[in-house]
C-alpha positions, -999 to +999 in steps of 0.1 A: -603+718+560-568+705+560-555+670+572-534+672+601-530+643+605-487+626+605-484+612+570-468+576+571-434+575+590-430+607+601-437+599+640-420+571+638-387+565+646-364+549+622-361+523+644-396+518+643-396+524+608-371+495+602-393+470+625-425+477+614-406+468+577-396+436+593-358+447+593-335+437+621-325+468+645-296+494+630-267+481+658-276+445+643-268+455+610-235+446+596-220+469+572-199+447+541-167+462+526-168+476+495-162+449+467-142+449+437-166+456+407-173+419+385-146+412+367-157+410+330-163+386+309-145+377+279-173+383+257-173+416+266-158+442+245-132+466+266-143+496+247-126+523+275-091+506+276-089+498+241-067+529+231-045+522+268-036+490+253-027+502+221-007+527+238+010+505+257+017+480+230+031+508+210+053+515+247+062+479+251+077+478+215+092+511+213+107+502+250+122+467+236+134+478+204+156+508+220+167+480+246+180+458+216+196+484+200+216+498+231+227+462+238+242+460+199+259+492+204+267+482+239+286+449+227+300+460+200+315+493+220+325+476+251+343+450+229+363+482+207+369+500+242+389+470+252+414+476+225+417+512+236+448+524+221+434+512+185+400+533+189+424+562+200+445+561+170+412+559+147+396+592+164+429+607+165+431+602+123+392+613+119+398+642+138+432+654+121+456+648+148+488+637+137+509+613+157+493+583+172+480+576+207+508+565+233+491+572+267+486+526+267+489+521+307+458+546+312+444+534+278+437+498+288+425+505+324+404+537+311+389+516+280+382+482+305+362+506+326+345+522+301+335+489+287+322+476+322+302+511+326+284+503+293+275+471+308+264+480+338+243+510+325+227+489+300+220+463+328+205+488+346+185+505+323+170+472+307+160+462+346+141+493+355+128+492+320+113+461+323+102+464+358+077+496+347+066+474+316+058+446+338+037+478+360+019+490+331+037+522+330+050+540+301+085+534+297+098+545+259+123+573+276+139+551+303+162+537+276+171+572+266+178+583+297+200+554+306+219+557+272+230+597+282+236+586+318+257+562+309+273+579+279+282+607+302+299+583+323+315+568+294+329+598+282+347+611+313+364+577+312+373+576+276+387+615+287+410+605+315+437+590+289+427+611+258+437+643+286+467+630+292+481+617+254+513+636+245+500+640+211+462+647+218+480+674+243+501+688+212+468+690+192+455+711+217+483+736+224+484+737+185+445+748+184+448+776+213+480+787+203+475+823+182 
């Protein structure tokens, strides 16, 4: 012979259940937010971020050093594209183009701008470089990136006055010419 008889609770309704546990009704309950997890203690080894740190250190140096070394190259690049016509003779001779550079109107406004794009680029690139460090992102290629933006820039300025140098033009008709 079996027991048919309702095992604990299952008559009940859980609002009965929850009165006859000595627990306030279910529309009386208030629900809490979600917290934040315990923040840990500084006893406490970080065993899961340890290699994101280390990562991130390795980004945070790797990120300033490329900084530093764009801002040498950036003063001392800026300050040679300001005596224009000087650089232009000195590229000129490297390259094997005789005469010397006499395109100095377009060479001084062409070189200032070039020097003030290598500013700003740097500028740039050293803000948004330090505004994903300061987000915990990793950040190494932003100064890369920056550099070849900005060099590209750099370039079709430092082009403008090369393009139109009687000699430099000579040294071209001289290479296409059969």
């Amino acid at each position: 012979m079996t027991d048919q008889r309702p095992q604990y609770g299952e008559l009940a309704t859980p609002e009965e259940q929850r009165r006859a546990a000595g627990l306030p009704p279910l529309d009386e309950v208030v629900i809490a937010p979600p917290t934040a997890p315990a923040p840990a203690s500084v006893s406490e080894p970080k065993r899961a971020s340890e290699p994101r740190t280390r990562s991130h250190q390795v980004d945070r140096l790797v990120t300033i050093a490329l900084l530093a070394y764009g801002l040498v190259n950036v003063v001392l690049t800026g300050l040679s594209y300001l005596d224009f016509p000087s650089v232009m003779n000195q590229t000129m001779k490297m390259v094997g183009i005789e005469g010397e550079f006499t395109n100095f109107a377009q060479g001084r406004t062409w070189g200032t701008v070039a020097a003030i794009v290598l500013v700003v680029g740097w500028s740039l690139t050293a803000a948004l470089s330090i505004r994903r460090l300061r987000r915990g992102r990793i950040t190494w290629w932003l100064p890369i990136v920056g550099a070849i933006a900005t060099m590209f820039v750099v370039t079709i300025c430092v082009s403008v006055p090369m393009m139109n140098d009687p000699a430099f033009i000579a040294y071209l008709e001289q290479m296409t010419a059969p």
